[in-house]
DRENPA-3360 file (N, C-alpha, C; in nm, 2 decimals, always signed):
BEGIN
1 = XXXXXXXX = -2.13/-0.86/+0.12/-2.02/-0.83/+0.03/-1.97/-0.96/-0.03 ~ -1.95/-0.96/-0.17/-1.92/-1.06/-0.24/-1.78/-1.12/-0.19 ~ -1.74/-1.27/-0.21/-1.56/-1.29/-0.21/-1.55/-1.25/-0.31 ~ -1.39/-1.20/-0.33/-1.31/-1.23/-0.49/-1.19/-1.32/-0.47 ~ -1.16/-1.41/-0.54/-1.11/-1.50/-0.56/-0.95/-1.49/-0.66 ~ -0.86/-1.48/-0.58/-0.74/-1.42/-0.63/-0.63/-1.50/-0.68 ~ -0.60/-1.55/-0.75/-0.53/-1.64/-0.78/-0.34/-1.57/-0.88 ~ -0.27/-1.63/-0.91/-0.16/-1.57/-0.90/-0.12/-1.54/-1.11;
9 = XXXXXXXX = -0.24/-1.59/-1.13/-0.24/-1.60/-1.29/-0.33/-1.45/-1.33 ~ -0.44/-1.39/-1.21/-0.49/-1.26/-1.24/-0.46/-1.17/-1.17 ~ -0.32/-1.17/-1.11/-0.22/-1.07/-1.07/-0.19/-0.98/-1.21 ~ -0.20/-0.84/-1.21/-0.18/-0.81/-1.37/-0.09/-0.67/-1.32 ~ +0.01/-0.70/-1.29/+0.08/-0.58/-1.19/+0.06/-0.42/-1.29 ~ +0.03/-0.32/-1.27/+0.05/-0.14/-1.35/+0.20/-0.10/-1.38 ~ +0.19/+0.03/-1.45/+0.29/+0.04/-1.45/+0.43/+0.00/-1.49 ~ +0.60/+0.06/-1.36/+0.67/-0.05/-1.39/+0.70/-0.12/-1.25;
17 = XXXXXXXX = +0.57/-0.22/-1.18/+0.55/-0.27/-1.08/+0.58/-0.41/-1.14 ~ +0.66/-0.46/-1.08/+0.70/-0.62/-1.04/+0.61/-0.73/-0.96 ~ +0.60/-0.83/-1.00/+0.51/-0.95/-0.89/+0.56/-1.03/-0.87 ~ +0.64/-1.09/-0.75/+0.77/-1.15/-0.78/+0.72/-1.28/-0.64 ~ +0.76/-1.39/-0.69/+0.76/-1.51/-0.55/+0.86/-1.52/-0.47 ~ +0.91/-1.50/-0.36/+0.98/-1.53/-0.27/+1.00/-1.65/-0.23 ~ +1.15/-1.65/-0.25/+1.23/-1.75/-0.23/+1.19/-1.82/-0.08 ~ +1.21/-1.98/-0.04/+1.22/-2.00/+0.11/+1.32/-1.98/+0.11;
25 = XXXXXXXX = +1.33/-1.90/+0.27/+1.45/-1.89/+0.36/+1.49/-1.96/+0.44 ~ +1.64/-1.99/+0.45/+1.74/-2.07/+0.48/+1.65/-2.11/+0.61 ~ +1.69/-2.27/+0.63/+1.66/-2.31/+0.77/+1.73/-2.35/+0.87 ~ +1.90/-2.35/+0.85/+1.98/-2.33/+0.91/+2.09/-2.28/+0.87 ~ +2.19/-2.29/+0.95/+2.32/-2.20/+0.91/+2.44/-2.28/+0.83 ~ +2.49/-2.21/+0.79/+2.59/-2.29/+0.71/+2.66/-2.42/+0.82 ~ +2.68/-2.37/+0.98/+2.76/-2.48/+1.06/+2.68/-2.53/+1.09 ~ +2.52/-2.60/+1.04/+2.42/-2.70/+1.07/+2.33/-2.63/+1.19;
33 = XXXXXXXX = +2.33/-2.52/+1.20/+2.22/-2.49/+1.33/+2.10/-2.46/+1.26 ~ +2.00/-2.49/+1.31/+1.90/-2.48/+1.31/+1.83/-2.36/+1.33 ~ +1.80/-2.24/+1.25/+1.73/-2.14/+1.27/+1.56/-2.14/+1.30 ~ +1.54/-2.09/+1.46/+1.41/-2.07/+1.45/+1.32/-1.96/+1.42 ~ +1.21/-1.95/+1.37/+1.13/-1.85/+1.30/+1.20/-1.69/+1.35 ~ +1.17/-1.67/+1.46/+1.23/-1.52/+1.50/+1.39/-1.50/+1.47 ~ +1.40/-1.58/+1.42/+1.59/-1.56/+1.40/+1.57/-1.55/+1.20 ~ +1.49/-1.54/+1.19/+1.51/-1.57/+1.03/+1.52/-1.45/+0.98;
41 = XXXXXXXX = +1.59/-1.40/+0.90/+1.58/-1.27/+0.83/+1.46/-1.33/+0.71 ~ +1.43/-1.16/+0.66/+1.30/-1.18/+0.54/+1.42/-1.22/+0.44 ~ +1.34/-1.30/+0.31/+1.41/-1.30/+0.21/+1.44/-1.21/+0.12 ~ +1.51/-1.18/+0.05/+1.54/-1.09/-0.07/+1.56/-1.13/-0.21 ~ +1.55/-1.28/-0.22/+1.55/-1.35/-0.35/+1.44/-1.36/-0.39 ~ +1.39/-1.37/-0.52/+1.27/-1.45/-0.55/+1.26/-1.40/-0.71 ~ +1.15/-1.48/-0.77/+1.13/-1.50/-0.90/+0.99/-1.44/-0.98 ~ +1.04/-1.38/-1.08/+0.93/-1.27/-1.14/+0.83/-1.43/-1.17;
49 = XXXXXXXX = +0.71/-1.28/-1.14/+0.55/-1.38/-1.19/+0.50/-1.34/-1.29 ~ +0.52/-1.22/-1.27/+0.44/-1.09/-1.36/+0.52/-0.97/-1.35 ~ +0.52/-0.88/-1.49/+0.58/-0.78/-1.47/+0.47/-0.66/-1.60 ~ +0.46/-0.54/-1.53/+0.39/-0.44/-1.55/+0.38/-0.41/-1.76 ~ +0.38/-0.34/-1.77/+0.39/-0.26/-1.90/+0.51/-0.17/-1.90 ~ +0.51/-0.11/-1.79/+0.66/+0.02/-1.78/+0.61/+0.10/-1.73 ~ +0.72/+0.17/-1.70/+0.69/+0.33/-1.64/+0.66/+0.43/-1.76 ~ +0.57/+0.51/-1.75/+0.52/+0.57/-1.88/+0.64/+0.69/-1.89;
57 = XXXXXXXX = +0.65/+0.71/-1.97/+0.78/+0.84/-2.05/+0.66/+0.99/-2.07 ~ +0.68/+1.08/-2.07/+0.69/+1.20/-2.09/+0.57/+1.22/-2.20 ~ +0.61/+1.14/-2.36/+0.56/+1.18/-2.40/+0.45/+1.04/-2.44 ~ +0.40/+0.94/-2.33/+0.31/+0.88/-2.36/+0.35/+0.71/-2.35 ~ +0.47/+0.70/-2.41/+0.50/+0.55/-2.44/+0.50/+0.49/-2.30 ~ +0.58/+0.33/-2.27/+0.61/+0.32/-2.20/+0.75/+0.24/-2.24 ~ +0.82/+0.27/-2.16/+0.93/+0.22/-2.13/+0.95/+0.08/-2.09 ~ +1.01/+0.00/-2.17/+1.05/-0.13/-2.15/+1.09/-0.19/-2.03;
65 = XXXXXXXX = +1.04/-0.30/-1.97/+1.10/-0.34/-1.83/+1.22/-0.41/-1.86 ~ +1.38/-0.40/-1.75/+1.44/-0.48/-1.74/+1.44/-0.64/-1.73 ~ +1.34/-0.67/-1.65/+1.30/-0.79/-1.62/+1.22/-0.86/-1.68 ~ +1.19/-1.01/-1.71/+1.07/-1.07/-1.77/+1.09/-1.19/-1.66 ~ +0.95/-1.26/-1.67/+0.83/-1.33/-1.64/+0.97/-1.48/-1.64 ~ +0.99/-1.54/-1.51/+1.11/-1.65/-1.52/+1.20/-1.57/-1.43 ~ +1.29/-1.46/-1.44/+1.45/-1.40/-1.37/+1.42/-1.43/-1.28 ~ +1.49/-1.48/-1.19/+1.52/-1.48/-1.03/+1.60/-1.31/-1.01;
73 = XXXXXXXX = +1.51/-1.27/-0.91/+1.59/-1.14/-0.87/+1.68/-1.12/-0.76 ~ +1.73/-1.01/-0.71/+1.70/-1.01/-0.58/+1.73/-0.84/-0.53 ~ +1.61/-0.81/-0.47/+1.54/-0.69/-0.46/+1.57/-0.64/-0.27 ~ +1.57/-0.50/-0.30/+1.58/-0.42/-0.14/+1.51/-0.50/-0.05 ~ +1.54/-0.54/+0.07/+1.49/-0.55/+0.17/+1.35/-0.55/+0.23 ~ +1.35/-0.38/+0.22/+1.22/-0.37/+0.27/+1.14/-0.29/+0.17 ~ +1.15/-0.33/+0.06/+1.10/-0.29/-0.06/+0.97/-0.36/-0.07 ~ +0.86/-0.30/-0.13/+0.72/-0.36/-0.19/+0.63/-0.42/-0.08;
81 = XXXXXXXX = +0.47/-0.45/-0.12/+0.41/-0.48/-0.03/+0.39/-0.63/-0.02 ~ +0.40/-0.71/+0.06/+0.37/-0.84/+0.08/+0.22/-0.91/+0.10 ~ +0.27/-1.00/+0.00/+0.11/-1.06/-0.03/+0.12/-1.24/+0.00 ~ -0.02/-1.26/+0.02/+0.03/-1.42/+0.03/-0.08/-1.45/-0.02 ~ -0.08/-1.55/-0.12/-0.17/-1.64/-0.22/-0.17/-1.78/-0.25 ~ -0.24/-1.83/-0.19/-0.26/-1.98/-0.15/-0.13/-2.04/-0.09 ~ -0.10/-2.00/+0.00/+0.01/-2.08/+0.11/+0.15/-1.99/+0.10 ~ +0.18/-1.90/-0.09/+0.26/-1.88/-0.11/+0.30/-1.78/-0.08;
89 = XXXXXXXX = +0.45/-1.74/-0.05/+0.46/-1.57/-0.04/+0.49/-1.50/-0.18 ~ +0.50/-1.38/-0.19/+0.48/-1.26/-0.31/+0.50/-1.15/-0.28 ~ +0.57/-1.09/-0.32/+0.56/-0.90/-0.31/+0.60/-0.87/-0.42 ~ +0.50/-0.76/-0.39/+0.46/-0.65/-0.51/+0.55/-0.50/-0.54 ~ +0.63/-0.51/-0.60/+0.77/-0.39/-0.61/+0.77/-0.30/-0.70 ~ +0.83/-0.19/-0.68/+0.86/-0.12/-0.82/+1.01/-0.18/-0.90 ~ +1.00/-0.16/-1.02/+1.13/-0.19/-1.09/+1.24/-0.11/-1.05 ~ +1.26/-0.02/-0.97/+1.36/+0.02/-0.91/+1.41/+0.00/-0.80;
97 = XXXXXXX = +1.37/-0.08/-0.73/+1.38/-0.15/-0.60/+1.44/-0.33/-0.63 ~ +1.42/-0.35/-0.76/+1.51/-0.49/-0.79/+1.68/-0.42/-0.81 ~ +1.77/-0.48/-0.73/+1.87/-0.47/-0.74/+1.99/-0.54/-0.81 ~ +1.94/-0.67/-0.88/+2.01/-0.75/-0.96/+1.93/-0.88/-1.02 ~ +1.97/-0.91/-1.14/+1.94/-1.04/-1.18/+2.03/-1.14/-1.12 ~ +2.00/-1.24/-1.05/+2.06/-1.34/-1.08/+2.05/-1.47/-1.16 ~ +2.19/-1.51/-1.18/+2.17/-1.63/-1.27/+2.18/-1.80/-1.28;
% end
């Protein structure tokens, strides 16, 4: 079986599916403690890489995504599948599972 070689430039998300980079999470607490790995919640921030075409409409088109390629988001919890590409983290969402731009 051949490798394929995946890199984050021929991620070409369907759809109105999101490709988004996750933020690092905090490594301690605001009163200076030191959080270790099992104490860390998952992150919920991170920044579009790619974003779909749309969700197709009824009669064919697609519908415009809210988001573009740059927004920092921050999306459900346990939303989308998690991917990791060269060291980095990523998950792969629907556009209705981002819950805000931030700015």
């Amino acid at each position: 079986m051949a490798a394929i070689t995946i890199n984050v430039s021929t991620v070409k998300p369907l759809g109105d599916r999101v490709f988004v980079k996750i933020s690092a999470s905090e490594e301690k607490t605001a009163g200076g403690l030191f959080l270790p790995d099992s104490a860390k919640e998952k992150p919920q921030l991170g920044e579009v890489v790619a974003v779909g075409p749309g969700k197709r409409n009824d009669d064919g088109s697609h519908s415009t995504p809210e988001v573009k390629v740059g927004d920092k988001v921050l999306y459900s919890k346990y939303a989308g599948t998690d991917i990791k590409l060269g060291g980095d983290d990523y998950v792969l969402l629907s556009e209705k599972d981002i819950l805000a731009s931030v700015a």
